[in-house]
C-alpha positions in Angstrom: 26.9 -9.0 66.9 23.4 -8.1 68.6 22.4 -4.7 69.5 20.0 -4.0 72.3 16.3 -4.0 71.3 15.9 -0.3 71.5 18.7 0.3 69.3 17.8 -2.8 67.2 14.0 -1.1 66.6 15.8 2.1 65.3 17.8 0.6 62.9 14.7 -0.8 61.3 12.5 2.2 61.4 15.5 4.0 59.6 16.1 1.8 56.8 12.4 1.2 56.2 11.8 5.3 56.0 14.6 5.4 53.5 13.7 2.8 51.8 10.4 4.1 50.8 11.7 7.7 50.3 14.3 6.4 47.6 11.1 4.4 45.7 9.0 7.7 45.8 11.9 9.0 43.8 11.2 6.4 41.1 8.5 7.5 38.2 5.5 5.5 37.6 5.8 5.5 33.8 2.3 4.3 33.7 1.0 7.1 35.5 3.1 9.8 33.9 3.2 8.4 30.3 1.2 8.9 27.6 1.2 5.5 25.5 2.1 5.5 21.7 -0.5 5.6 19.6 -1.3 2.4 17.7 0.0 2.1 13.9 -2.5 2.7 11.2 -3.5 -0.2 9.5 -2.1 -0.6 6.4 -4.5 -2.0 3.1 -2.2 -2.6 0.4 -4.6 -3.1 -3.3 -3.0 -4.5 -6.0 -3.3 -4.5 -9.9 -3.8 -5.7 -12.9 -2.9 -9.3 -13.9 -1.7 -10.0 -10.3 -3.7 -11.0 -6.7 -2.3 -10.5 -3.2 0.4 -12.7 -2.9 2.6 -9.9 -4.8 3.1 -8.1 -2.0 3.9 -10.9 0.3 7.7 -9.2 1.1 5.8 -6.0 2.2 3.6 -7.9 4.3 6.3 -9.7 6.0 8.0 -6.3 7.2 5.4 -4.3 7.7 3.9 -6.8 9.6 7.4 -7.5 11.4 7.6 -4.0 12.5 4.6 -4.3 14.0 1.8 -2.9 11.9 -1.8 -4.6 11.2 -2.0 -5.3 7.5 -4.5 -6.0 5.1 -4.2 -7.1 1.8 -7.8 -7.5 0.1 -8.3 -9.5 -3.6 -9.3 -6.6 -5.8 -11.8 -8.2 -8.3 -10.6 -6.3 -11.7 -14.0 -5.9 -13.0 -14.1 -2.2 -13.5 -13.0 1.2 -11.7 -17.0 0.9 -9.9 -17.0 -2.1 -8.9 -14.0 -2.7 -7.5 -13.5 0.9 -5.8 -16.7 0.1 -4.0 -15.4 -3.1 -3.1 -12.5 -1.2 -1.3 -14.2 0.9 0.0 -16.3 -2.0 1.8 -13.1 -3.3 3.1 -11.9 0.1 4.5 -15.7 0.2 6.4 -14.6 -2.8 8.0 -10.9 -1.7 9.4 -11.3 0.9 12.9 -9.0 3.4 13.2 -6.8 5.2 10.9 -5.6 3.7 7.4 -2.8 4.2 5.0 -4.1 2.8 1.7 -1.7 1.2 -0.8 -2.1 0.9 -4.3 0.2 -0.9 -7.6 -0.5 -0.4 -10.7 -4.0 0.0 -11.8 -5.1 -0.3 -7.8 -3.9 3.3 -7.6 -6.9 4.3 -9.8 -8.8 2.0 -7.6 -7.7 3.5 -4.3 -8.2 6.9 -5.4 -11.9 6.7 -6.3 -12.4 4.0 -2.5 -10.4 6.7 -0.3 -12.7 10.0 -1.3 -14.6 11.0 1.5 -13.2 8.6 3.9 -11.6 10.4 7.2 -10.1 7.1 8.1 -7.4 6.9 5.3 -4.6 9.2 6.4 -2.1 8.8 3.7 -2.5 7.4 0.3 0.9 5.4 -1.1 1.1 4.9 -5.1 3.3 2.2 -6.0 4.0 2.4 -10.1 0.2 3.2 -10.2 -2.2 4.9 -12.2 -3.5 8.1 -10.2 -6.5 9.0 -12.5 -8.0 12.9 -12.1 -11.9 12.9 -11.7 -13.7 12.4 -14.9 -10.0 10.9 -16.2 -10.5 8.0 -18.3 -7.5 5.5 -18.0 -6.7 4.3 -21.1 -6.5 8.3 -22.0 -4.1 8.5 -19.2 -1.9 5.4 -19.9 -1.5 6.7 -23.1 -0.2 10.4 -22.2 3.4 9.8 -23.3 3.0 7.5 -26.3 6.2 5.0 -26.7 7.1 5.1 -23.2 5.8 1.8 -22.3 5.0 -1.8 -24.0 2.0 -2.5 -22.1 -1.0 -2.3 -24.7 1.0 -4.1 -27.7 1.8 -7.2 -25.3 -2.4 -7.6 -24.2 -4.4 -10.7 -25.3 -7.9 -10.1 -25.4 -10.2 -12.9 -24.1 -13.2 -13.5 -24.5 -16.0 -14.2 -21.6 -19.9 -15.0 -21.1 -21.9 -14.3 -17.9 -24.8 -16.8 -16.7 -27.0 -13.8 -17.4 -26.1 -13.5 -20.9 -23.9 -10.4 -20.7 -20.1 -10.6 -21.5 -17.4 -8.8 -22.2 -13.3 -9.6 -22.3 -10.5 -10.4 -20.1 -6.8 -8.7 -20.7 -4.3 -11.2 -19.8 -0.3 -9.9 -20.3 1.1 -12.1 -23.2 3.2 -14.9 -21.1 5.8 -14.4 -23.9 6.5 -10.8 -23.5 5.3 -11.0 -19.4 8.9 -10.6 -17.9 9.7 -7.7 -20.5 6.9 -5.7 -19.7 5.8 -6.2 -16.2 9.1 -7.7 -14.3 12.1 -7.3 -16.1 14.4 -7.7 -12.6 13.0 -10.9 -11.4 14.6 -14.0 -12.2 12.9 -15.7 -15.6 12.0 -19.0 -13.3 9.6 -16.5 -10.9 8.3 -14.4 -14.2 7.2 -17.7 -15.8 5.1 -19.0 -12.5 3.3 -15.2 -12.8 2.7 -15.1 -16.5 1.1 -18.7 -16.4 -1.0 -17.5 -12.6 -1.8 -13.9 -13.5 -5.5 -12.5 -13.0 -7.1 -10.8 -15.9 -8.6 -7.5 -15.6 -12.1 -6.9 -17.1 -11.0 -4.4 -21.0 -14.0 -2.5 -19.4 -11.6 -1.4 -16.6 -9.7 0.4 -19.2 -12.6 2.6 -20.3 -13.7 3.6 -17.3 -13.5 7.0 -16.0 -12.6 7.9 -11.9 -15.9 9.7 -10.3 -13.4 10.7 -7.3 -9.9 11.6 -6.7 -9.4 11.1 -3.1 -5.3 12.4 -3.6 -6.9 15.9 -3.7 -7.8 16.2 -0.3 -5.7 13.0 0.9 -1.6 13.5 1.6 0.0 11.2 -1.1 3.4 9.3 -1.2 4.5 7.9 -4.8 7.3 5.8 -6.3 8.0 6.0 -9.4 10.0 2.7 -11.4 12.4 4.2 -13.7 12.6 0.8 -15.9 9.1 0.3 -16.0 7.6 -0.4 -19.4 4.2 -0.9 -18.3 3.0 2.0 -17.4 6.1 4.6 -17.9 8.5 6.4 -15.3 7.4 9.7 -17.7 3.6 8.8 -16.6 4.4 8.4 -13.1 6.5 11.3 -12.9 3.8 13.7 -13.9 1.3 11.9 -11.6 3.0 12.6 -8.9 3.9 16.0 -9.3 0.4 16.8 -10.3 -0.6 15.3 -6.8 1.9 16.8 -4.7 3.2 13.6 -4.0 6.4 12.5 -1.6 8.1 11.1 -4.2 11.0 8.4 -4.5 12.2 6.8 -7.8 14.6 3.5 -7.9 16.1 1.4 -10.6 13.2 -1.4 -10.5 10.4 -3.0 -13.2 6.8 -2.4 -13.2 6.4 -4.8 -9.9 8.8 -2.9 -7.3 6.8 -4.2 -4.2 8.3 -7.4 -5.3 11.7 -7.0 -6.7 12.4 -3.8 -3.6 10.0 -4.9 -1.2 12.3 -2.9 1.9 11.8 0.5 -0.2 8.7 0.1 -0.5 8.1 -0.6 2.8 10.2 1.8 3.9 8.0 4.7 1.7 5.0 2.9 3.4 6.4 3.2 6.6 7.3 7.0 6.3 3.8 7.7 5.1 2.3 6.0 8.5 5.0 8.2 10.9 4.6 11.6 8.7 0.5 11.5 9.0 0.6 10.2 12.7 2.4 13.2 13.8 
């Protein structure tokens, strides 16, 4: 069919105005939203008589679900030392943080976090979470015969190039799956009880200068069949901290034997302080 050229001009006019009246209906998300703000990076600090690679499963998720993760080798030389060496690493990350800590890394990330506007939430994972002017080995040993940890320690001795010395604590490899990782298979607690880093006995004596969980919102879990540090221990931390708290069925090392719960406390820690 052909139409005159008049009426062949009007037709295109017409569908040309209504097409670009139907597209001025559309929104121009970029122009009219906001975008998300980016995920905080998450430092996760382990403990005692363990390096990095034991939270490997968090990593993987967190990482999965999109958030930046770091996961620094704490040198277990003493609550100074290696809380300033955190605190270095924190200096280095920009924008907001929620700072992770197992075991005897929760003492060390409540002394790096204090004064720091950067960490946003502070996540204890079966930690210690020292007072100021708390020492630790007072504090492991609030509840007496609720955990195995000090009978099962092997002292060893060590020497410095500038003559100075001191001792290493390394977990007995015979008693390491009792104490420290009862729910992992005995083939994976044998591979960590031959691998695991020693902490320096000084570590033990020292007492926390800060306590960033005063000022800093905290998120705990608490391992009910942990007999290294204690569920009793963990309980009390937590409540004296005001702690978002979660307790599970798991050993001493839950990041590795419930990596998603952890995670998932991790996670809810990131959301809650981003709001």
């Amino acid at each position: 069919m052909s139409f005159p050229r008049p009426r062949l001009r009007t037709l295109v006019i017409t569908a040309a105005v209504t097409a670009s009246a139907s597209l001025s209906l559309i929104p121009l998300a970029s122009a009219h939203t906001s975008r998300a703000a980016p995920r905080p990076t998450v430092v996760l600090v382990h403990g005692a008589f363990a390096d990095a690679s034991s939270w490997n499963g968090v990593v993987e998720r967190l990482q999965r679900d999109g958030y930046p993760v770091i996961a620094p080798a704490n040198p277990l030389r003493g609550l100074a030392e290696d809380s300033t060496y955190v605190a270095g690493v924190l200096a280095s990350v920009k924008g907001p943080v929620v700072l992770v800590g197992h075991s005897y890394g929760g003492a060390v990330i409540s002394q790096a976090a204090a004064g720091d506007p950067q960490v946003k939430a502070l996540v204890y994972i079966a930690a210690l979470v020292p007072d100021k002017g708390e020492k630790l080995s007072a504090l492991s040993d609030k509840f007496p015969g609720t955990n195995e940890l000090a009978p099962a320690l092997r002292p060893v001795p060590f020497s410095n190039s500038d003559g100075t010395g001191g001792s290493d604590l390394y977990v007995d490899p015979t008693r390491f799956r009792a104490v420290f990782a009862a729910d992992l298979p005995a083939s994976q607690t044998v591979v960590m009880g031959a691998e695991q880093r020693p902490v320096a006995a000084a570590a033990f004596a020292s007492s926390a200068t800060a306590a960033a969980w005063h000022t800093i919102p905290s998120w705990a879990l608490v391992a009910r069949q942990d007999e290294a540090l204690g569920a009793p221990l963990e309980r009390f931390e937590a409540r004296r901290a005001h702690s978002h708290t979660v307790e599970i069925n798991s050993s001493h090392v839950a990041m590795i034997s419930h990596p998603g719960t952890v995670t998932h406390l991790i996670e809810d820690a990131a959301t809650t302080t981003a709001r």
